[in-house]
GUDREN-257139 format. One record per residue (C-alpha): residue in one letter; x negated, y, z. Coordinates in steps of 0.05 Angstrom, whole numbers, plus 5000, padded with zeros to 4 digits. Example, Ala and Ser with C-alpha at 12.3 -4.5 7.8 and 13.67 -1.06 7.14 Angstrom:
BEGIN
atom resn: A, px: 4754, py: 4910, pz: 5156
atom resn: S, px: 4727, py: 4979, pz: 5143
END
This chain:
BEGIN
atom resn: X, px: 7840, py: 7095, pz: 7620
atom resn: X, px: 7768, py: 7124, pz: 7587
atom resn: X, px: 7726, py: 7068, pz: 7565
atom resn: X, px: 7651, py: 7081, pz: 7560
atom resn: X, px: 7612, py: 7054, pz: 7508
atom resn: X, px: 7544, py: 7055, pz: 7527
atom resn: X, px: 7484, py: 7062, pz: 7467
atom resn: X, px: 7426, py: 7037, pz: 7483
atom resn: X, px: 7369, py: 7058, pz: 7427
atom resn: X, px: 7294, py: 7032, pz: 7426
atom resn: X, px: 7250, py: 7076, pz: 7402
atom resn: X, px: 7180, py: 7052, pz: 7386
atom resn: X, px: 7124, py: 7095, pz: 7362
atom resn: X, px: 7068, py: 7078, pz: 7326
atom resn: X, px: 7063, py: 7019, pz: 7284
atom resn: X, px: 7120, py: 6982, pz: 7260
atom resn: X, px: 7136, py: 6920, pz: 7296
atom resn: X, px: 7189, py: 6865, pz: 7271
atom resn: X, px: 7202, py: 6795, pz: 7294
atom resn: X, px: 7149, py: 6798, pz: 7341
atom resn: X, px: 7093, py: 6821, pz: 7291
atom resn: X, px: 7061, py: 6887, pz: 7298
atom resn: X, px: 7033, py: 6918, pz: 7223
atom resn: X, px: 6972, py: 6956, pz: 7210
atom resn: X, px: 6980, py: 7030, pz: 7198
atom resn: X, px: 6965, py: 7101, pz: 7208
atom resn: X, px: 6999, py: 7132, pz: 7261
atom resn: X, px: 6998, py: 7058, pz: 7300
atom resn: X, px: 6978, py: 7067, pz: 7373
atom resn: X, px: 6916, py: 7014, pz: 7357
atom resn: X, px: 6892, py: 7054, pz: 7302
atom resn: X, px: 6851, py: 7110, pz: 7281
atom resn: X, px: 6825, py: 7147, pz: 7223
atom resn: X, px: 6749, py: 7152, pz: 7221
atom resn: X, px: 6733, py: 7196, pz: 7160
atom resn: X, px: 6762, py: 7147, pz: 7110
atom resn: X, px: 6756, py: 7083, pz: 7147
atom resn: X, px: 6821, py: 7052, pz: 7185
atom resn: X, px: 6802, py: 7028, pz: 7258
atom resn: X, px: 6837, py: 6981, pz: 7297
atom resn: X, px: 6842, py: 6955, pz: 7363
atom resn: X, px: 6885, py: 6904, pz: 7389
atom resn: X, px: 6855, py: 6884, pz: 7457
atom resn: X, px: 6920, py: 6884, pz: 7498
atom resn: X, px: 6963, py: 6867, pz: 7436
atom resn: X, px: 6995, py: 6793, pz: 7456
atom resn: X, px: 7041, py: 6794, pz: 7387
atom resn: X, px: 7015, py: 6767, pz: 7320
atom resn: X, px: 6980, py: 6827, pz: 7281
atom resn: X, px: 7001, py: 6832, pz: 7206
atom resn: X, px: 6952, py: 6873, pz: 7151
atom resn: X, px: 7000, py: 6873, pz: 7089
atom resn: X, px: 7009, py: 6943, pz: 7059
atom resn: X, px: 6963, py: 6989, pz: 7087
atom resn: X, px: 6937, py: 7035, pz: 7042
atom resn: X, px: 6984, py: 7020, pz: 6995
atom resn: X, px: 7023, py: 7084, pz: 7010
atom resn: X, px: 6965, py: 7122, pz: 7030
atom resn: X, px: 6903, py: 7116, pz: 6981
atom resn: X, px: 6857, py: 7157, pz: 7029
atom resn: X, px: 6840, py: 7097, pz: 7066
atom resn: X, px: 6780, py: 7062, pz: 7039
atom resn: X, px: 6762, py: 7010, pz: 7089
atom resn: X, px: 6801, py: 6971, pz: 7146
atom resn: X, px: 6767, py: 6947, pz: 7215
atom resn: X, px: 6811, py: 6905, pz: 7258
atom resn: X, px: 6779, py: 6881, pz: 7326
atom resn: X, px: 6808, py: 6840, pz: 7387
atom resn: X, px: 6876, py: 6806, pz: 7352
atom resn: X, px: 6886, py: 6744, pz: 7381
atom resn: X, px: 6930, py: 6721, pz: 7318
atom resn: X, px: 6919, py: 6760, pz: 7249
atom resn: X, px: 6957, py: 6751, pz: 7186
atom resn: X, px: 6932, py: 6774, pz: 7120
atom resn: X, px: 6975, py: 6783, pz: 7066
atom resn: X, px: 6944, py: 6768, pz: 6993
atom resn: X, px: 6968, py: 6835, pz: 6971
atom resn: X, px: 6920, py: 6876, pz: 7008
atom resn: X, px: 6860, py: 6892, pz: 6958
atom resn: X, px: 6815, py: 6939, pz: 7014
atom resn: X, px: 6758, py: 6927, pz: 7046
atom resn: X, px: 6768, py: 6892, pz: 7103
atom resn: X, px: 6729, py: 6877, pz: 7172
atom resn: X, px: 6751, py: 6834, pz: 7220
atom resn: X, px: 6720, py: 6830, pz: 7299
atom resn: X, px: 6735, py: 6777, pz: 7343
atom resn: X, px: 6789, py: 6759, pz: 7309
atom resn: X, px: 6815, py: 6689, pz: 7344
atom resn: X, px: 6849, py: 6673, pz: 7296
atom resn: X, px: 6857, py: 6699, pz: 7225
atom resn: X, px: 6909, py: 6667, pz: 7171
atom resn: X, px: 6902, py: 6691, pz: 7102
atom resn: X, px: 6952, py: 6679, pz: 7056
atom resn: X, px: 6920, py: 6641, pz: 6984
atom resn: X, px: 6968, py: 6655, pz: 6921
atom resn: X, px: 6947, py: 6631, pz: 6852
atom resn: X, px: 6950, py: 6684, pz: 6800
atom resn: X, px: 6951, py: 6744, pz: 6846
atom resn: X, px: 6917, py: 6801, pz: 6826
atom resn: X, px: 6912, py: 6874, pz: 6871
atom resn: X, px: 6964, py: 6926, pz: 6866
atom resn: X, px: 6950, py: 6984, pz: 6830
atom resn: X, px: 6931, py: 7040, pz: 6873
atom resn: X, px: 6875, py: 7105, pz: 6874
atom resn: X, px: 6830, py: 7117, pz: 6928
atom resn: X, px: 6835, py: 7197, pz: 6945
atom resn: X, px: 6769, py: 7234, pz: 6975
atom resn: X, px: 6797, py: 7308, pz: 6987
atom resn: X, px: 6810, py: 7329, pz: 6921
atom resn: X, px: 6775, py: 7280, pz: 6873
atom resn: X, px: 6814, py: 7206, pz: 6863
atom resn: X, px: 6792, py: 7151, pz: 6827
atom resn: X, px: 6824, py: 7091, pz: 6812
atom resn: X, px: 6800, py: 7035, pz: 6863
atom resn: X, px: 6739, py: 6984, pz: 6834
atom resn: X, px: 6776, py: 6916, pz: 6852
atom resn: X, px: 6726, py: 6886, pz: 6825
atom resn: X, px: 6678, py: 6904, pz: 6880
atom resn: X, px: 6712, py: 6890, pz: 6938
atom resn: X, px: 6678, py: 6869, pz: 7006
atom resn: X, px: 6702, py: 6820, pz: 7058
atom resn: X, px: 6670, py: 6819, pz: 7128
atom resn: X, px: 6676, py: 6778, pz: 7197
atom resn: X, px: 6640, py: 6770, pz: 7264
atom resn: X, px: 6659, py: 6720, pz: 7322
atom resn: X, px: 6726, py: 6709, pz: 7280
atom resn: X, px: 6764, py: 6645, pz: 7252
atom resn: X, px: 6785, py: 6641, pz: 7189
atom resn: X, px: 6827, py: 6584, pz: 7155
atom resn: X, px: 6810, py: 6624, pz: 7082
atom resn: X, px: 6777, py: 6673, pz: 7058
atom resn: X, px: 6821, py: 6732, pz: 7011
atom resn: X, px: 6820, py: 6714, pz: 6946
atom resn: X, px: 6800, py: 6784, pz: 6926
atom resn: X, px: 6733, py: 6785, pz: 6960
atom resn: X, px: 6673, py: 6791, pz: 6916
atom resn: X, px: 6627, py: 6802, pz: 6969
atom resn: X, px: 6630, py: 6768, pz: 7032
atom resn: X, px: 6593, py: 6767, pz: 7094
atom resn: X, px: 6598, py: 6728, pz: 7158
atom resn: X, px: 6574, py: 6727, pz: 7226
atom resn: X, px: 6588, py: 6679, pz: 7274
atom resn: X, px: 6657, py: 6659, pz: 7249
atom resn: X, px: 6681, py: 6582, pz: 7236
atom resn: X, px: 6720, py: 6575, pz: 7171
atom resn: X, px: 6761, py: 6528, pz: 7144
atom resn: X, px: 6759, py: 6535, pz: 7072
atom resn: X, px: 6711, py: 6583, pz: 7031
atom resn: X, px: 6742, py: 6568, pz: 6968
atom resn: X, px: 6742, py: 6623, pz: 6918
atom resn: X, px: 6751, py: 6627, pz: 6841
atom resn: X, px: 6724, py: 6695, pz: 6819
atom resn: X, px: 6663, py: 6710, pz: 6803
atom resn: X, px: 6615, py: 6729, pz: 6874
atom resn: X, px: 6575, py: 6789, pz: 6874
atom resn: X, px: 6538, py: 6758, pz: 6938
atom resn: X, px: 6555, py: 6719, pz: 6987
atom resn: X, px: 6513, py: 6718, pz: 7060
atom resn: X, px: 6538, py: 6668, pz: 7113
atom resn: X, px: 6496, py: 6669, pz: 7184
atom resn: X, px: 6507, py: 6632, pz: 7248
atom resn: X, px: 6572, py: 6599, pz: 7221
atom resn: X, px: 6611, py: 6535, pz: 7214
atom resn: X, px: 6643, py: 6522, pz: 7147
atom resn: X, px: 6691, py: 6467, pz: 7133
atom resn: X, px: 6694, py: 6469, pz: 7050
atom resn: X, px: 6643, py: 6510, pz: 7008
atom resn: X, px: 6670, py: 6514, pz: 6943
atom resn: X, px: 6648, py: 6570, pz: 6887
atom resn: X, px: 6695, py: 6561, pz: 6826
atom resn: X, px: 6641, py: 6599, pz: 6784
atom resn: X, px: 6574, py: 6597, pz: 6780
atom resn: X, px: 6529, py: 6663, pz: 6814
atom resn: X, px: 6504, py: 6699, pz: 6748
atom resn: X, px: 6463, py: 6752, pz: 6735
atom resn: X, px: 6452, py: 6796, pz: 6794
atom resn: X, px: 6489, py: 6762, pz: 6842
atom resn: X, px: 6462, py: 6728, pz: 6907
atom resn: X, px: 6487, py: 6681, pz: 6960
atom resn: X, px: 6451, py: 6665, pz: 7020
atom resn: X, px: 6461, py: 6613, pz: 7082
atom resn: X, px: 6426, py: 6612, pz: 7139
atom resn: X, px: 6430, py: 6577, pz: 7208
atom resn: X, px: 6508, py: 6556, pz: 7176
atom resn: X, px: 6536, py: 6482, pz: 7181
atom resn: X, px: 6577, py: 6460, pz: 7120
atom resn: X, px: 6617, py: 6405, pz: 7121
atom resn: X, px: 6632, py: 6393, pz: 7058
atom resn: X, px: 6595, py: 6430, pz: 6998
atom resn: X, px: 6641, py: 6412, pz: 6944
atom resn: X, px: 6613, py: 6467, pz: 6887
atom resn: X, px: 6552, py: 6522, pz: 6891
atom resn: X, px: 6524, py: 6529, pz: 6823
atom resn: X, px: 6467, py: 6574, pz: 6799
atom resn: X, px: 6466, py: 6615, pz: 6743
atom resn: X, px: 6407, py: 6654, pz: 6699
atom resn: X, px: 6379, py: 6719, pz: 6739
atom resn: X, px: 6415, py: 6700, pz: 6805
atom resn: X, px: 6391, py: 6687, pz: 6877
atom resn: X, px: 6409, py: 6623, pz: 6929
atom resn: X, px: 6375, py: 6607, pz: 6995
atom resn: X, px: 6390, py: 6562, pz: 7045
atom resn: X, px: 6352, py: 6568, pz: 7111
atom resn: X, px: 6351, py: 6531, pz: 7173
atom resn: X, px: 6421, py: 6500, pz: 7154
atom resn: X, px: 6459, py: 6421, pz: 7149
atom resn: X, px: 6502, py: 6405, pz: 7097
atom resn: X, px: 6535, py: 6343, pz: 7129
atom resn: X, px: 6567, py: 6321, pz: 7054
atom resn: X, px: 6542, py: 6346, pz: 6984
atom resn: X, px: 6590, py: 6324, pz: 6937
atom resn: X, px: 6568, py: 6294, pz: 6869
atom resn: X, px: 6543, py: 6356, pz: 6825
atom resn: X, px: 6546, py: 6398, pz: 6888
atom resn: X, px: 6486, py: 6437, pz: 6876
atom resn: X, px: 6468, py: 6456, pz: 6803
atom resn: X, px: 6412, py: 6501, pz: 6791
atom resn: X, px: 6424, py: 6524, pz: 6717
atom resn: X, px: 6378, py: 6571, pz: 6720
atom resn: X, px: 6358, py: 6635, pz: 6775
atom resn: X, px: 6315, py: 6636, pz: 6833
atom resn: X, px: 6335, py: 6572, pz: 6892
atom resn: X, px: 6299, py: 6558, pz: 6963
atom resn: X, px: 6318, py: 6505, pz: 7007
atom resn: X, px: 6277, py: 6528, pz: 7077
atom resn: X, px: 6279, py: 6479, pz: 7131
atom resn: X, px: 6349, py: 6453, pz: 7120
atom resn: X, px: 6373, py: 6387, pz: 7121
atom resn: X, px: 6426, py: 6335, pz: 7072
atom resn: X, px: 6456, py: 6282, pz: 7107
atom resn: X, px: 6498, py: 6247, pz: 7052
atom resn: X, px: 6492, py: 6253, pz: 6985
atom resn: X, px: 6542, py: 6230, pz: 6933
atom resn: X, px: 6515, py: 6213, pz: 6860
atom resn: X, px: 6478, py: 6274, pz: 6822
atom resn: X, px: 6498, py: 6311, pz: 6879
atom resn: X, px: 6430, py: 6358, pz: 6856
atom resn: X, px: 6414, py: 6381, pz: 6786
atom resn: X, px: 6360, py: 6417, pz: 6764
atom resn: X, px: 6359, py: 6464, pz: 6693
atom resn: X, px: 6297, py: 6488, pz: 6662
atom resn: X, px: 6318, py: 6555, pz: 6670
atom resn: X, px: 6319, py: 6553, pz: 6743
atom resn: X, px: 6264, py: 6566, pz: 6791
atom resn: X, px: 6268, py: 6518, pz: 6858
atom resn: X, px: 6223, py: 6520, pz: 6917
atom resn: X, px: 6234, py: 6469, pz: 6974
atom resn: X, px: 6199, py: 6470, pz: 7042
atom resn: X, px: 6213, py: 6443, pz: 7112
atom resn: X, px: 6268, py: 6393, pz: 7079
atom resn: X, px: 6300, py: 6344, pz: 7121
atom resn: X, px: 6325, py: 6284, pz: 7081
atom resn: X, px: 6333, py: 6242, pz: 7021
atom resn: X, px: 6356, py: 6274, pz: 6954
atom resn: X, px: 6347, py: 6259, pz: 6886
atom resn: X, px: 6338, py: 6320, pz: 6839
atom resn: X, px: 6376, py: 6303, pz: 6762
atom resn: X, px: 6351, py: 6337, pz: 6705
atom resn: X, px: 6408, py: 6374, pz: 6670
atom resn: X, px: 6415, py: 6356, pz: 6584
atom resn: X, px: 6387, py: 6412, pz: 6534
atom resn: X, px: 6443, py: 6425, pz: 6506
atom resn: X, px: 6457, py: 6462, pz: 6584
atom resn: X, px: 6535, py: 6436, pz: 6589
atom resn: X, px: 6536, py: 6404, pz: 6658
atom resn: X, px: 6513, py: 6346, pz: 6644
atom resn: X, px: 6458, py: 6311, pz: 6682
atom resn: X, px: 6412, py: 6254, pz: 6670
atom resn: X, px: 6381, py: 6218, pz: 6735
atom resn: X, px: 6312, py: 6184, pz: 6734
atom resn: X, px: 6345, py: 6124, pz: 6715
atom resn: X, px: 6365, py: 6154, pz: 6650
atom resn: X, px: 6302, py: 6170, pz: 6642
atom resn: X, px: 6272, py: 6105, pz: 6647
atom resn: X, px: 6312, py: 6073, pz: 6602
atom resn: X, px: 6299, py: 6119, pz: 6545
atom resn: X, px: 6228, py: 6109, pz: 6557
atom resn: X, px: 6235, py: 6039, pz: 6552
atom resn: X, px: 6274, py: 6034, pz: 6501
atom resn: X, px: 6224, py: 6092, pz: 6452
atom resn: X, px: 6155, py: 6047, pz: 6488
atom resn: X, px: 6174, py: 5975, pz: 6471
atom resn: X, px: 6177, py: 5987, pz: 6392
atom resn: X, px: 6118, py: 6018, pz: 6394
atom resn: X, px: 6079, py: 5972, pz: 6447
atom resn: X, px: 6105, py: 5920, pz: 6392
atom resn: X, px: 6067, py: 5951, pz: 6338
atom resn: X, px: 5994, py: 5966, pz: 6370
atom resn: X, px: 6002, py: 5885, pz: 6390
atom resn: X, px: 6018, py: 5868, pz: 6321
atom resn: X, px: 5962, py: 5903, pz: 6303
atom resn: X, px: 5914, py: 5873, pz: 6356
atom resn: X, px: 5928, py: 5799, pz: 6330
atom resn: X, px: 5923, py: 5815, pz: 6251
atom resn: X, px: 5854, py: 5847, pz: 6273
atom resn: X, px: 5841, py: 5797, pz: 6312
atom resn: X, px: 5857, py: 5746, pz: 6261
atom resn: X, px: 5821, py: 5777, pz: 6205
atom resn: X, px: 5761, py: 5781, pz: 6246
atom resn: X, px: 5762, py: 5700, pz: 6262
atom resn: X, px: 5773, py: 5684, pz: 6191
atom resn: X, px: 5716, py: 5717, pz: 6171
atom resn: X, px: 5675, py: 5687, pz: 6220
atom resn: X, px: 5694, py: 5617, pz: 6207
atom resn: X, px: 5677, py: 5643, pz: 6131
atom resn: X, px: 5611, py: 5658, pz: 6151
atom resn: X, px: 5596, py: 5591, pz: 6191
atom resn: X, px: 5622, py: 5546, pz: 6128
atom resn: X, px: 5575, py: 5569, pz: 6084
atom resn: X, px: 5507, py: 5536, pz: 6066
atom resn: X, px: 5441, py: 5567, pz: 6077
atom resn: X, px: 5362, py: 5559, pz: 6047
atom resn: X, px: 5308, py: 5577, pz: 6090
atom resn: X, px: 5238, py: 5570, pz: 6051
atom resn: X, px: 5172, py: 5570, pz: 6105
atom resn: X, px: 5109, py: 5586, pz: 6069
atom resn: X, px: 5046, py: 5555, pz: 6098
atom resn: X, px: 4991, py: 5603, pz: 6110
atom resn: X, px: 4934, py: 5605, pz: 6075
END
């Protein structure tokens, strides 16, 4: 008796799928080279789209654009420029300590080793729960975000049309560096600080918390344009001498802090202010009183001299 064992082999081409999750890479179906830049499409793609190491094994690729995934996970070892487009939803995985995998980027003949610490981060009509780690200049369209929570240094930051849960800028812009807001709810600004030679503006936008020393302008160029504070915790705005701060259209109460000279964070509120006054003008409104009564004084006692004494008067008929 023959006994047939029947084989049955799947053969996928294209990208690599596993568990249900379909990877970014060359050669995938959804993708295509342009010149250096990595195109993707995933408009009829149902499964969960995963960016990880693309590029790793091929340094010619210099940017990534992924469109239309419906879920999109980023892993935290993919140092590339990345833009995302109408993205539903976009996961990006946040480890401490990370830092990009070594790697060249290859145009025909001439390679240089990549600049990670210029690397861009874009989004339009996409959601976002974080924003890569890596990023040092960021711009989004359109996009809600749960957390923009970063701890390197920003080489400019540009948020339009967007609704962010947590702002939070570990380090302060410095010289050269810009950040700009406009027509954006935030939530929560926990940290945005200013440093010498930098750029912030906020147009047309609502921060619905600023958390206490939220906003410290150490120095650089700062606009508010027609935006709006709703709560404000304690010196939730400080002001350096080193920073320049225009303010029009504002919709709200705030009270600006003065920052201390010696520039380390710390603020001083009107309050402060006050009481040092007081305390330097009541020594010294002492002393011109003092002085007032002793002149005073001397001046009745020698009047009271001057009425005591006796005086001749001698008339001298005429002749």
């Amino acid at each position: 008796m023959k006994v047939w064992h029947v084989v049955v082999v799947w053969c996928v081409c294209g990208g690599a799928v596993t568990g249900g999750v379909k990877e970014v890479a060359i050669g995938a179906s959804e993708c295509q080279m342009k010149n250096t830049e990595l195109h993707c499409d995933y408009t009829d793609v149902e499964q969960t789209v995963s960016v990880s190491n693309v590029g790793v094994n091929d340094p010619t690729i210099t940017r990534v654009v992924l469109s239309n995934a419906r879920h999109l996970e980023v892993s935290v070892a993919v140092c590339i420029n990345l833009t995302l487009q109408a993205v539903t939803q976009a996961q990006v995985a946040v480890e401490e300590g990370h830092e990009c995998r070594e790697r060249q980027s290859c145009v025909g003949d001439q390679c240089e080793g990549n600049n990670y610490d210029s690397l861009e981060f874009s989004a339009n009509n996409t959601g976002l729960d974080h924003i890569p780690g890596w990023a040092t200049k960021i711009h989004l369209d359109h996009c809600r975000a749960t957390s923009l929570a970063l701890k390197n240094h920003i080489q400019s930051l540009y948020v339009a049309n967007s609704d962010i849960k947590v702002l939070d800028l570990a380090n302060p812009l410095d010289e050269g560096s810009s950040a700009k807001l406009v027509s954006t709810n935030i939530h929560t600004l926990q940290r945005l600080h200013t440093g010498p030679g930098s750029r912030l503006e906020l147009r047309q936008s609502t921060i619905d918390v600023l958390a206490s020393q939220g906003l410290v302008f150490n120095g650089g160029h700062v606009e508010l344009v027609a935006s709006a504070v709703v709560t404000v915790m304690d010196k939730g705005l400080a002001l350096g001498s080193r920073a320049t701060f225009h303010i029009r259209g504002f919709s709200g109460h705030i009270q600006i802090h003065v920052l201390d000279s010696n520039n380390e964070g710390g603020c001083k509120n009107s309050d402060d202010i006050y009481f040092w006054l007081f305390i330097v003008l009541v020594p010294l409104m002492t002393i011109i009183l003092a002085a007032l009564i002793l002149v005073e004084c001397v001046r009745k006692r020698r009047r009271s001299r001057y009425l005591g004494q006796s005086h001749s008067y001698v008339f001298h008929k005429p002749t």
